[in-house]
FIDREN-8737 format. One record per residue (C-alpha): residue number from 1; x, y, z. Coordinates in steps of 0.001 Angstrom, whole numbers. Layout:
<nodes>
<node num="NUM" px="X" py="Y" pz="Z"/>
...
</nodes>
This chain:
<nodes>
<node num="1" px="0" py="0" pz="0"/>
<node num="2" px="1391" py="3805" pz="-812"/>
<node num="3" px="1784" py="6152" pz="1213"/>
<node num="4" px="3744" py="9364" pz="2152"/>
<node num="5" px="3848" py="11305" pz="5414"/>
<node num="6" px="6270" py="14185" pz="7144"/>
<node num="7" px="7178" py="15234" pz="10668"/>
<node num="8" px="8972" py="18149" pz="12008"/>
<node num="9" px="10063" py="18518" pz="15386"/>
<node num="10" px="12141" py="21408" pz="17191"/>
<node num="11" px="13289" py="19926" pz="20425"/>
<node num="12" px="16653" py="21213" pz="22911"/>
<node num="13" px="18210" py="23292" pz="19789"/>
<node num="14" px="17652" py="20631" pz="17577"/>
<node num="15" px="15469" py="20360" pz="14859"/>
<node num="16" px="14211" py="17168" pz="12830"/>
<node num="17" px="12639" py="16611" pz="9615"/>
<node num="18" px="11823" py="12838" pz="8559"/>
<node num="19" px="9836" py="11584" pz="5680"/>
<node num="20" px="8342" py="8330" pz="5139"/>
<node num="21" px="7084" py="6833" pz="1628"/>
<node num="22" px="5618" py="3765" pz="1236"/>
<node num="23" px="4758" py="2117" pz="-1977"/>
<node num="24" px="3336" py="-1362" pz="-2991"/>
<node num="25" px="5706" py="-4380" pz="-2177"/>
<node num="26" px="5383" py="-8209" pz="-1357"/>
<node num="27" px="7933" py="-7664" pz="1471"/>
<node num="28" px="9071" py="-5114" pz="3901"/>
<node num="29" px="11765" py="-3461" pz="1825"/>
<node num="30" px="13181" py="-410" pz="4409"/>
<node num="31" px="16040" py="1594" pz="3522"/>
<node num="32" px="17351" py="5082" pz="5585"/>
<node num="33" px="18178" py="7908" pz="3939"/>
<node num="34" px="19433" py="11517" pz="4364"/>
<node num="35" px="21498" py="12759" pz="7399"/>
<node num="36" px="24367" py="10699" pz="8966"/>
<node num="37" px="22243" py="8622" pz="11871"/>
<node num="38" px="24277" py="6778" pz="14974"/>
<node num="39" px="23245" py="3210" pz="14806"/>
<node num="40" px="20671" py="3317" pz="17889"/>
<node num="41" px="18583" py="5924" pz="16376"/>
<node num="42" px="18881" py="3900" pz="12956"/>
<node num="43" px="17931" py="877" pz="15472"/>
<node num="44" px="15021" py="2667" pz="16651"/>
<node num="45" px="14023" py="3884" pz="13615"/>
<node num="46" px="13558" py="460" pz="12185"/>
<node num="47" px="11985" py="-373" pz="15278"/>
<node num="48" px="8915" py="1841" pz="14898"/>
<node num="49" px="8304" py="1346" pz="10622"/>
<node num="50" px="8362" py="-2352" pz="11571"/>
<node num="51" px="5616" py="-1909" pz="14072"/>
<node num="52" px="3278" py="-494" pz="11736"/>
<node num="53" px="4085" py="-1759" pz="8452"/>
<node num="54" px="4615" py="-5195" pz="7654"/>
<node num="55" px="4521" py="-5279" pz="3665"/>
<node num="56" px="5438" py="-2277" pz="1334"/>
<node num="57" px="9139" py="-591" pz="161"/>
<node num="58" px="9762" py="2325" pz="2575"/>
<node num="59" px="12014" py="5191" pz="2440"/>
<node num="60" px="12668" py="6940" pz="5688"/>
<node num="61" px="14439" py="10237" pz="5011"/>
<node num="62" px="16191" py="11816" pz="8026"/>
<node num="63" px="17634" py="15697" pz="8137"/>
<node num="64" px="18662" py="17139" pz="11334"/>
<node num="65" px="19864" py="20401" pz="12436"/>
<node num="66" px="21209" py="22226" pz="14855"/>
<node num="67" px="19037" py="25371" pz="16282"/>
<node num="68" px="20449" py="29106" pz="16064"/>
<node num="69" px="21117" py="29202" pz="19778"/>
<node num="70" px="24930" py="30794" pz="21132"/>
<node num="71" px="27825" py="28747" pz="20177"/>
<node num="72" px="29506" py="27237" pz="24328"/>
<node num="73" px="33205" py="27341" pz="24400"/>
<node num="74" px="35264" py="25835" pz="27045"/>
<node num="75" px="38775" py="27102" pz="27693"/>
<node num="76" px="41901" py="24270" pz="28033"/>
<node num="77" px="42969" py="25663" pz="31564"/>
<node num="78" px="46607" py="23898" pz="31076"/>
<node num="79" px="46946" py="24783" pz="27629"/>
<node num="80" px="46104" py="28421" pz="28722"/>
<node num="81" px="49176" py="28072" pz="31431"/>
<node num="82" px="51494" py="26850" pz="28991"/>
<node num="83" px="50952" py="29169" pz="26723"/>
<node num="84" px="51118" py="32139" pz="28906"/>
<node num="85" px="54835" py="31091" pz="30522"/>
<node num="86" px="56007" py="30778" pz="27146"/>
<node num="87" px="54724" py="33676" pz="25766"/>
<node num="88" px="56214" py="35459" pz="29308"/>
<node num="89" px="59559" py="34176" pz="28716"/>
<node num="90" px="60142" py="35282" pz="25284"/>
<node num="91" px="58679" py="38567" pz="26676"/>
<node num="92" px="61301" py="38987" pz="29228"/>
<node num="93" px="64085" py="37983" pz="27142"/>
<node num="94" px="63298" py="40816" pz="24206"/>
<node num="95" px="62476" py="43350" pz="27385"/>
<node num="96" px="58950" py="43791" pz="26088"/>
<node num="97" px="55742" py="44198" pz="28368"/>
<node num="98" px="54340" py="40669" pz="29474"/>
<node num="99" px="51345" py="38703" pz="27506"/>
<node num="100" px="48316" py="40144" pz="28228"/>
<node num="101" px="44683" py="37848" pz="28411"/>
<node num="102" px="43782" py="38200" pz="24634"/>
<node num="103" px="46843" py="37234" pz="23678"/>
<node num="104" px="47123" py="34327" pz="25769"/>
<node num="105" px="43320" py="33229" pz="24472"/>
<node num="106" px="44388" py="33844" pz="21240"/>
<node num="107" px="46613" py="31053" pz="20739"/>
<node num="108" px="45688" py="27655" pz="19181"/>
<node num="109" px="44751" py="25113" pz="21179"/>
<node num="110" px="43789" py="27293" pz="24150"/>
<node num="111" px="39684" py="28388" pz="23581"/>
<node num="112" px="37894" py="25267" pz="22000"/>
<node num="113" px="34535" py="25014" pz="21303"/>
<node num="114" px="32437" py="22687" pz="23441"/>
<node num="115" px="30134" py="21240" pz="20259"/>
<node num="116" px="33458" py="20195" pz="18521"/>
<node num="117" px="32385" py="16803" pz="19664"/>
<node num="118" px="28815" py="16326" pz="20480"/>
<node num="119" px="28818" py="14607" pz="23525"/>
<node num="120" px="26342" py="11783" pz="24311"/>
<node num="121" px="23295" py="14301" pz="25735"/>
<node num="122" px="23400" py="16631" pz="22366"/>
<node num="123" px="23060" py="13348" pz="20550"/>
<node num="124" px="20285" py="11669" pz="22924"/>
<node num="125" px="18794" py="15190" pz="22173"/>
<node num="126" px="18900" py="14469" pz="18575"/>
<node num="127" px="17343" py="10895" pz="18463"/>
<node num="128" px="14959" py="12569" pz="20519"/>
<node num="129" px="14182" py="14868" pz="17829"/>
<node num="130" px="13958" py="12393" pz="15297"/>
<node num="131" px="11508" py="10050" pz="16457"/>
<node num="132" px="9294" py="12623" pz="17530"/>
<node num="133" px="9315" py="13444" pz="13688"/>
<node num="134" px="9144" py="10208" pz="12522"/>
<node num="135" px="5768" py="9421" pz="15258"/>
<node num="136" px="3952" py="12035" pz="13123"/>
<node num="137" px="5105" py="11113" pz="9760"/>
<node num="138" px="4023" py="7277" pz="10561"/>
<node num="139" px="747" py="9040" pz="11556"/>
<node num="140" px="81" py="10652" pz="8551"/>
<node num="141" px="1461" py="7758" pz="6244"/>
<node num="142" px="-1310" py="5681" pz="7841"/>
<node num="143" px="-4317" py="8224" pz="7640"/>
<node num="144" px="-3174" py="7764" pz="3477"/>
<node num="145" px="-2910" py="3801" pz="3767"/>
<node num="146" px="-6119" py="3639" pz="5340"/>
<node num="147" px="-7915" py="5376" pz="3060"/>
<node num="148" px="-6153" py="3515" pz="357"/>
<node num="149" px="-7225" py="257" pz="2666"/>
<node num="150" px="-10640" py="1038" pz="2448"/>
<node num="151" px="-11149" py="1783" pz="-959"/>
<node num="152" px="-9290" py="-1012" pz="-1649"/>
<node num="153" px="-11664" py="-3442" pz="532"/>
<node num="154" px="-14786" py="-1985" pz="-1541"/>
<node num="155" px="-12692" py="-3287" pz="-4205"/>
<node num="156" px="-12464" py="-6581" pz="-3208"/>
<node num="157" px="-15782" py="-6992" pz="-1878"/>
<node num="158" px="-17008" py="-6632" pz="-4978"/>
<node num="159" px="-14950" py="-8878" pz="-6771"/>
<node num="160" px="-15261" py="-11353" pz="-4352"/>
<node num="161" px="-19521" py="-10955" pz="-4736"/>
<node num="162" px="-18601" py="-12144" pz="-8501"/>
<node num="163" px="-16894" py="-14680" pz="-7265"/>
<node num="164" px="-19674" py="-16042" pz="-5137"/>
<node num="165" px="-21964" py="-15706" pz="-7521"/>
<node num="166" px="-19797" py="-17649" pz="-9833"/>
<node num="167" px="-19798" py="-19968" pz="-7787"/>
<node num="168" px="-23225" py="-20103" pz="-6724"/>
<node num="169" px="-23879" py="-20548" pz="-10748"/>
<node num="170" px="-21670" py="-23697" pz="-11317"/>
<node num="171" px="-22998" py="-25642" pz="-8647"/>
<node num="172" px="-26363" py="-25354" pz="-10274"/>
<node num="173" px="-25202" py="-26133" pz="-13797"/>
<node num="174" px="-23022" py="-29109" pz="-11897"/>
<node num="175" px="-26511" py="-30440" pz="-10253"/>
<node num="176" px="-27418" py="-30928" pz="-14280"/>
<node num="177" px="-24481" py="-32652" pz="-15335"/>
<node num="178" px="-25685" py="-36418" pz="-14719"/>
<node num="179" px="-29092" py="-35535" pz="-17001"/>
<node num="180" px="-26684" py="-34010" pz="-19402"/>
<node num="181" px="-24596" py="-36795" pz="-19463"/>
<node num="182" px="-27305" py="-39157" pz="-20109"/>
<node num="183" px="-28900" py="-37535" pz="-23141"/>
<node num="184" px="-25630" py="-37115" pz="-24771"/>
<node num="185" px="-24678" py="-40995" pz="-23950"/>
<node num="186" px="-27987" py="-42331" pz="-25059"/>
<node num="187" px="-27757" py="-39658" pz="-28276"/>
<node num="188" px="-24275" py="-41388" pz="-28782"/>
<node num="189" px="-25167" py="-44999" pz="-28604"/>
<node num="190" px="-28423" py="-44579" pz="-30988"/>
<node num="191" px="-26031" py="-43000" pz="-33443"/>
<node num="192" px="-23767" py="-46040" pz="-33102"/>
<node num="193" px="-26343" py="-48457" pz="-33266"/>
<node num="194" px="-29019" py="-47221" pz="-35277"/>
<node num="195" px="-31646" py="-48273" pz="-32582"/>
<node num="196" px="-34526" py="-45819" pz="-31247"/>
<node num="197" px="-33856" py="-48104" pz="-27727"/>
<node num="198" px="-30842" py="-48761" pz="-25665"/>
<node num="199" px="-30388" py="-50672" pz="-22248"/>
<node num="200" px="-31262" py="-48513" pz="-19789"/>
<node num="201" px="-29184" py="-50208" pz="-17391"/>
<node num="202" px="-25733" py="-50060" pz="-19456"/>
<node num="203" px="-26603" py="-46410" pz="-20023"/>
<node num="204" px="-26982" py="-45774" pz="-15975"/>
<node num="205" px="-23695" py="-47370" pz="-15247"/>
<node num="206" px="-21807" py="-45596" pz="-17783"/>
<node num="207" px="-23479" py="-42018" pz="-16854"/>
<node num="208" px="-22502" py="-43155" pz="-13139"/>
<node num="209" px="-18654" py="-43211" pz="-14099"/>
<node num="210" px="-18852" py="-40302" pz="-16498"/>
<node num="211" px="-20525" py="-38401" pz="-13511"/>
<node num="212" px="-18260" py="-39133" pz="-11100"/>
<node num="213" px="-15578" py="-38240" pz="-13112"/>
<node num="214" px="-16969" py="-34795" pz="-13258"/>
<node num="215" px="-18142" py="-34426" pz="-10002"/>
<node num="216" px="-17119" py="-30768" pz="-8677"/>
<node num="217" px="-18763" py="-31346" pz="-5244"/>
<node num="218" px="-15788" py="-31299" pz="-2902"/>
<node num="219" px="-14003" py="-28755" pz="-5169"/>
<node num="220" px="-17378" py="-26430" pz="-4770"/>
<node num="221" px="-17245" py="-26977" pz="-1092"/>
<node num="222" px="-13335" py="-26187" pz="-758"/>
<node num="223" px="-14232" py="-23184" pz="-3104"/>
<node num="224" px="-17232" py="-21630" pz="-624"/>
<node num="225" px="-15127" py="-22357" pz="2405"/>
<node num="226" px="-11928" py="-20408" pz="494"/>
<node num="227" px="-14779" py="-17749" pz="-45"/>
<node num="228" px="-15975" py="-17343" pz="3227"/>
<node num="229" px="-12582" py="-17026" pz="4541"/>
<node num="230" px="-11563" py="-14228" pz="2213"/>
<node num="231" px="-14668" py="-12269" pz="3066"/>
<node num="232" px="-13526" py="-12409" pz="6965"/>
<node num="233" px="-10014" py="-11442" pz="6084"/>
<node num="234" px="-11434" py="-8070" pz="4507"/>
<node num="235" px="-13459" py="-6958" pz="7575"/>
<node num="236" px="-10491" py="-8132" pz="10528"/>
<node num="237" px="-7638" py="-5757" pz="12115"/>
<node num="238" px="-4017" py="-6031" pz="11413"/>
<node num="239" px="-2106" py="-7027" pz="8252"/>
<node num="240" px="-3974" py="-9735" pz="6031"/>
<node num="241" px="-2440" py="-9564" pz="2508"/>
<node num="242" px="71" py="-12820" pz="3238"/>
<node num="243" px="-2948" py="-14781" pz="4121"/>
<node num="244" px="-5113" py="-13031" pz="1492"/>
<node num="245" px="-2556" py="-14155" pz="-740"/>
<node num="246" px="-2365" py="-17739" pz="79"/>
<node num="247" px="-6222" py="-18226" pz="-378"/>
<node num="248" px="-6234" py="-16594" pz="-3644"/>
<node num="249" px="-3951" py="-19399" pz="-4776"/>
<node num="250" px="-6438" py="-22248" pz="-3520"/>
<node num="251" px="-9025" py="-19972" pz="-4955"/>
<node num="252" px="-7251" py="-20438" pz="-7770"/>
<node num="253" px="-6364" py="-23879" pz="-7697"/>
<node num="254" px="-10308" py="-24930" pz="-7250"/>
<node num="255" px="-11105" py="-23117" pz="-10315"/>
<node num="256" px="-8611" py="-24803" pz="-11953"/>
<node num="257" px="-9274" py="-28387" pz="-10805"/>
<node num="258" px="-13477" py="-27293" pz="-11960"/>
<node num="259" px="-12442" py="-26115" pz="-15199"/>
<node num="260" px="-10575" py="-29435" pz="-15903"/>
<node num="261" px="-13237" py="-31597" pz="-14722"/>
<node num="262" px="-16176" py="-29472" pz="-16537"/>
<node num="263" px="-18707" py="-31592" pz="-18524"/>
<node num="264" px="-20470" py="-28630" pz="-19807"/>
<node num="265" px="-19435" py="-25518" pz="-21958"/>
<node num="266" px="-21484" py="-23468" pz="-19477"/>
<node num="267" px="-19494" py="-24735" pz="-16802"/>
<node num="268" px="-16585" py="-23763" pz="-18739"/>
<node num="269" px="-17802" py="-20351" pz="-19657"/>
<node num="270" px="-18798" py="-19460" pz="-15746"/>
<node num="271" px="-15479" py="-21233" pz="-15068"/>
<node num="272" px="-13880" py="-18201" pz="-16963"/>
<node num="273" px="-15589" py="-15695" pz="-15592"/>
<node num="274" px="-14959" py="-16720" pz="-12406"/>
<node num="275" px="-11215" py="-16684" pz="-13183"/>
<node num="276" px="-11260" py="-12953" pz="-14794"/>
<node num="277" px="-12685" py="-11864" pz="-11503"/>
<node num="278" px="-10106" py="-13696" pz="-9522"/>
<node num="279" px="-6733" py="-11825" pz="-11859"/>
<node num="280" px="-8508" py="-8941" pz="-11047"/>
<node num="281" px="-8087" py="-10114" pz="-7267"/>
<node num="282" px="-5155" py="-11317" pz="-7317"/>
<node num="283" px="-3895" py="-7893" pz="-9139"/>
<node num="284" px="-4895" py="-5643" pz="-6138"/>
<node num="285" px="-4249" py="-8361" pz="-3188"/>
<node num="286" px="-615" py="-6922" pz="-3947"/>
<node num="287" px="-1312" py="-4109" pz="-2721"/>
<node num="288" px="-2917" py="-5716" pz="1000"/>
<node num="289" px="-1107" py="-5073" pz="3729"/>
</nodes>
């Protein structure tokens, strides 16, 4: 399912932007992107897609900043000492006036500044920062996915309404098929033998084996159970598409298994329809969470 959301967050001088796109895929395909992360807020980030996404290729992309708040500087005290009895002694040998304080601070080495190397609070601060951005891109990348979702379900349930139907029309031609069989048998054997009768008995048996041959029962009843399962999926919580998946296969398969078995050439035409219907399924159960 696609998606896209942002979050921005300003928190302790430090400002995050993350976005989040999602788009349709039969795993969970999540790659970081942007700013330099540390690997527990990379960690964490994973963390938090994974809990509410389970299929679909997502981008997280991650900028930080630092705010426009005054630069700290710390001064090296023994650096500062140092510098200052040098710069004393050279001053007394050339009989000029000592070093004064600027001069002293002026040196290299002596005034550092104190974000040179962000210490582990600025960069809790940061990971801070970022989640809280990436909480409220998640939240709007789901408001998109569920309206996707249900859209998506309407979708389906229609689909799947042609598919009961479908279903609902080749067990009544199937109910038929032993009366077909007959006629066509007994239409047969008076070609054959030129004989306005036939032995009623010989013709039962043979209809019994040609009708059991094509007997769709327990593929109708593993088709309506298939059916009935799919229609639950669309109406529970939580991801469904790797079990929506699985039954379009055996929804699938049934048809198949009908199709070869079909005695009539309506069964074979509602055998059709029913699998157009089911492509169509199978087309958008790729995009099911």
């Amino acid at each position: 399912m696609t998606g896209y959301g942002r979050g921005v967050v300003e928190r302790a001088d430090h400002r995050a932007t993350v976005d989040v796109r999602a788009v349709n895929h039969r795993f969970l395909d999540l790659k970081l992107r942007g700013a330099a992360v540390d690997p527990a807020l990379e960690d964490a980030i994973g963390a938090r897609v994974r809990a509410v996404v389970e299929r679909g290729a997502v981008v997280v992309s991650v900028q930080l900043a630092r705010g426009a708040g005054p630069s700290v500087i710390q001064i090296d005290g023994d650096a500062a000492e140092r510098t200052h009895r040098a710069l004393a002694g050279l001053a007394a040998r050339l009989g000029v006036p000592g070093p004064d304080l600027a001069l002293v601070l002026s040196q290299p080495g002596v005034v550092v500044a104190a974000d040179a190397g962000q210490d582990e609070a600025e960069a809790a601060a940061a990971r801070a920062a970022a989640l809280a951005a990436l909480d409220a891109a998640l939240v709007q990348l789901n408001a998109m996915r569920d309206a996707e979702g249900a859209a998506l379900a309407a979708e389906l349930g229609h689909r799947l309404d042609e598919l009961v139907a479908t279903r609902a029309q080749i067990a009544v031609l199937a109910a038929s098929v032993p009366h077909h069989l007959a006629r066509r048998l007994a239409e047969r054997i008076k070609r054959i033998t030129e004989e306005v009768g036939a032995d009623p008995a010989r013709i039962a048996q043979e209809v019994a084996v040609l009708a059991d041959r094509a007997d769709v029962t327990e593929e109708l009843v593993r088709l309506a159970s298939h059916l009935d399962q799919v229609r639950a999926l669309l109406g529970a919580p939580g991801a469904i598409g790797r079990r929506f998946d699985f039954l379009v296969q055996e929804i699938g398969r049934e048809l198949n298994t009908i199709g070869a078995k079909a005695a009539t050439a309506e069964i074979s035409t509602a055998i059709v329809a029913g699998k157009t219907s089911l492509e169509k399924v199978r087309e958008q159960v790729q995009n099911v969470e």
